[in-house]
C-alpha positions, 0 to 999 in steps of 0.5 A, a space after each residue: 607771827 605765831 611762835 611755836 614754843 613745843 618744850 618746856 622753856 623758862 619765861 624770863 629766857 623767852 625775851 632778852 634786854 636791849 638798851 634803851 628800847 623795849 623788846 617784844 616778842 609773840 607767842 601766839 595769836 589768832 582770832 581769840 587773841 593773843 600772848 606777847 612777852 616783853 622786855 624793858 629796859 630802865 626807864 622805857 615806857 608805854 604811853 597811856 592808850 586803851 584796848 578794846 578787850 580785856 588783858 592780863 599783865 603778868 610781871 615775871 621779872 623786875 618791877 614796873 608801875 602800871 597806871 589803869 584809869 589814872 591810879 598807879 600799881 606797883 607789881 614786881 615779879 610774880 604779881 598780874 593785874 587785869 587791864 579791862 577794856 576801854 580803861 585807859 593804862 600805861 606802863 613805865 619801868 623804874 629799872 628793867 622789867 619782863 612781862 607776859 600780855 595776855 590779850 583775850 577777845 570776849 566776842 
C-alpha cells in the first residue's frame, strides 16, 4: 500500500517499537520500487536472502549489524550501506534499531 506522507514528518516517528517483533511500514511503492521503514526490537532478525535489484539500507536509529555476501558491517545511526542485488544479506539487532529500505529497480 502507497502511504501518502503530504508534510514534513520526523523519520524516527514514521515507525513505532513493538516487543519482540519487527514492525514495517510502506511508504511508497510502485513499478520502480519501493521505500519501507522498519522498527526492530532488541534481538529480532532478517535471516540471510537475496533481491533482485540493488537497495539502500539507511539506519536512522540505534545500531544493527548487517551482513552482505558473508562479511559483517556495523552501522549506527545516520550510517547506509548498499545491499546489491543477487548478494546474499542479513539483518540482526543487538538492541532496538530503525531503518529506511530503499528498493529500487534498474529495469
Amino acid at each position: 500500500m502507497d502511504e501518502r506522507i503530504d508534510t514534513a514528518v520526523s523519520l524516527v516517528d514514521l515507525v513505532q517499537y513493538q516487543d519482540g517483533t519487527i514492525v514495517s511500514r510502506v511508504l511508497t511503492k510502485g513499478p520502480s520500487g519501493s521505500v519501507t521503514a522498519f522498527a526492530f526490537d532488541a534481538g529480532q532478525e532478517l535471516s540471510e536472502h537475496e533481491t533482485p535489484f540493488d537497495a539502500l539500507l539507511h539506519v536512522f536509529d540505534g545500531s544493527a549489524t548487517i551482513t552482505i555476501g558473508g562479511a559483517a558491517h556495523q552501522l549506527t545511526s545516520g550510517e547506509i550501506i548498499r545491499l546489491p542485488a543477487k548478494v546474499p544479506h542479513a539483518v540482526a539487532a543487538a538492541g532496538s534499531f530503525k531503518m529506511l529500505l530503499i528498493m529500487h529497480r534498474s529495469e
